[in-house]
N, C-alpha and C positions, 0 to 999 in steps of 0.2 A: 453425729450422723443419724444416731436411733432416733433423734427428736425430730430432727426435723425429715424424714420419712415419717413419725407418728402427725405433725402438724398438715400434713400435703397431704393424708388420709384423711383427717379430719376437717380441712375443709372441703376435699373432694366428697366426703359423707354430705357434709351441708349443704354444697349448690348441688348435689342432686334432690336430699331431702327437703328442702326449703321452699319451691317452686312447689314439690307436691301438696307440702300443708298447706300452703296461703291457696291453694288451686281447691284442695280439700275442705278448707276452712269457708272462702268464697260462694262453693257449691253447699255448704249444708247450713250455713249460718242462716240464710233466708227460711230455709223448712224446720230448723228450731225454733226462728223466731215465730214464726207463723203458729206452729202447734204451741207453745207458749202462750200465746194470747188467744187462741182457740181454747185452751184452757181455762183461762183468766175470763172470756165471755163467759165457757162454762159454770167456771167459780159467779159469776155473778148475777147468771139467769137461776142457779139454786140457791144461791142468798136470798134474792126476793121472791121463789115461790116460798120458802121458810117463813118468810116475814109476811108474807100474806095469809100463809097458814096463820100465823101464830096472830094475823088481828084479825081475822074468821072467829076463832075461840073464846 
């Protein structure tokens, strides 16, 4: 009887927490991926002023 009261909590945990990640995941995954590759232009507009430095010299 203990189990299956532990089993009926533990899926009651998951459909309430489950909807919130995929809703949480949803809402930030875009604004990582975004700052991500805002980074990555950044990584790549200082790669070539380096390289432009360094055939100046």
């Amino acid at each position: 009887m203990n189990l299956k009261k532990w089993l009926t909590t533990a899926i009651s945990v998951l459909v309430v927490v489950f909807p919130i990640v995929i809703t949480f995941l949803m809402i930030a995954e875009p604004a990582l991926a975004q700052r991500s590759d805002r980074n990555l232009k950044q990584n790549i507009a200082d790669v070539d002023v380096d390289q432009v430095l360094a055939s100046l010299l």
